[in-house]
C-alpha positions in Angstrom: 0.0 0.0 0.0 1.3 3.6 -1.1 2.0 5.8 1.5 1.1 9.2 1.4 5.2 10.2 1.1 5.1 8.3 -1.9 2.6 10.0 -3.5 4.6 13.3 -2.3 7.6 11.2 -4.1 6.3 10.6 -7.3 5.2 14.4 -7.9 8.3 15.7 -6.2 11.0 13.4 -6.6 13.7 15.4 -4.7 11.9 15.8 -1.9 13.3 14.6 1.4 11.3 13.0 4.6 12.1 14.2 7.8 14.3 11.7 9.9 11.4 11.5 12.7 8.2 13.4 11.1 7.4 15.8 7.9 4.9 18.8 7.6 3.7 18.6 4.0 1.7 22.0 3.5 -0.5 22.3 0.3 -0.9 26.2 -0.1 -2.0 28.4 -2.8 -0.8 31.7 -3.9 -2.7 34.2 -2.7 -3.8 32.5 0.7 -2.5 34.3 3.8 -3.6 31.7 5.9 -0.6 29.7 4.0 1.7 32.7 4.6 0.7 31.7 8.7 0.8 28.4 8.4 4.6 28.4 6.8 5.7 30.6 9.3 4.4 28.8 12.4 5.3 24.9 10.9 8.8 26.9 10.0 9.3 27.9 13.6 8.2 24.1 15.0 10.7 22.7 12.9 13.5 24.9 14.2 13.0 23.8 17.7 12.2 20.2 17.3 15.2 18.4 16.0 14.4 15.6 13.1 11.4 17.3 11.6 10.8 18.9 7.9 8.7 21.3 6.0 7.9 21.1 2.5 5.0 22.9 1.3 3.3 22.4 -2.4 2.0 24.6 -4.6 -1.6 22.9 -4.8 -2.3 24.4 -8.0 0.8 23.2 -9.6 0.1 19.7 -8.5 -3.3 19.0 -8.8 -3.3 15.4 -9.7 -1.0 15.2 -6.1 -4.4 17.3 -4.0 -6.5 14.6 -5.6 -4.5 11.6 -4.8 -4.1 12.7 -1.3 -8.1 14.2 -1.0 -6.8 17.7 0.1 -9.9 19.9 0.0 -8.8 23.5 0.7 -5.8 25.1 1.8 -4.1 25.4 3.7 -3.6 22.1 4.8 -0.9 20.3 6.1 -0.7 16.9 6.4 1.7 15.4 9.4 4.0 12.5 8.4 5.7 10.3 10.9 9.0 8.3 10.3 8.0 6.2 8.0 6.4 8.7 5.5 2.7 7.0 6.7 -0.2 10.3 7.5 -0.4 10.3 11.2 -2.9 13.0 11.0 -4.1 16.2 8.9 -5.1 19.8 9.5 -7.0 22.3 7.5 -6.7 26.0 8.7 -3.8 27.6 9.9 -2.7 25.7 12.8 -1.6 27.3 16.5 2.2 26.8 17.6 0.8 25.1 20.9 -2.0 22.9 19.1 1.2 21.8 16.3 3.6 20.9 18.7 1.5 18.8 20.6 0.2 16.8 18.2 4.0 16.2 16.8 4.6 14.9 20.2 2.0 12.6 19.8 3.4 11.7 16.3 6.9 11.3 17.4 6.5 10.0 20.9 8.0 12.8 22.8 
């Protein structure tokens, strides 16, 4: 069974997984919930060691927001180790509410 980093894979082959979780944001141009959500996953992944951030132009990978059934954006989905969807979020997400549900993801 695909997982949902594989699907990130095949539409963005240099992409790179985070060695214990990865934020993978689907934003659109003129969103400025996007422009919040980058800068509060870009602060989380400054202060918690083994996490990435990649975020995707939705509009540029359609085919990618239908695989995955991403409905609006911003949304980020959170990845754990293995590159399986732990969990999702539509909306731009608070600092606290992100990190603890990457502490639930990663086990910290």
């Amino acid at each position: 069974m695909r997982t949902a980093w594989d699907e990130v894979l095949a539409a963005l082959p240099d992409a790179e997984l985070g060695e214990r979780a990865t934020f993978v944001q689907f934003s659109s141009a003129f969103c400025a919930p996007c422009r919040v959500t980058r800068r509060t996953l870009g602060e989380v992944v400054e202060v918690v060691p083994g996490v990435a951030h990649l975020e995707i132009d939705a509009e540029h990978h359609l085919d990618l927001v239908r695989r995955l059934d991403v409905l609006r954006t911003p949304t980020t989905l959170i990845l754990d180790s293995t590159g399986r969807e732990a969990t999702r979020a539509a909306g731009a997400p608070r600092k606290e509410t992100v990190l603890a549900t990457l502490a639930s993801v990663v086990g910290d």
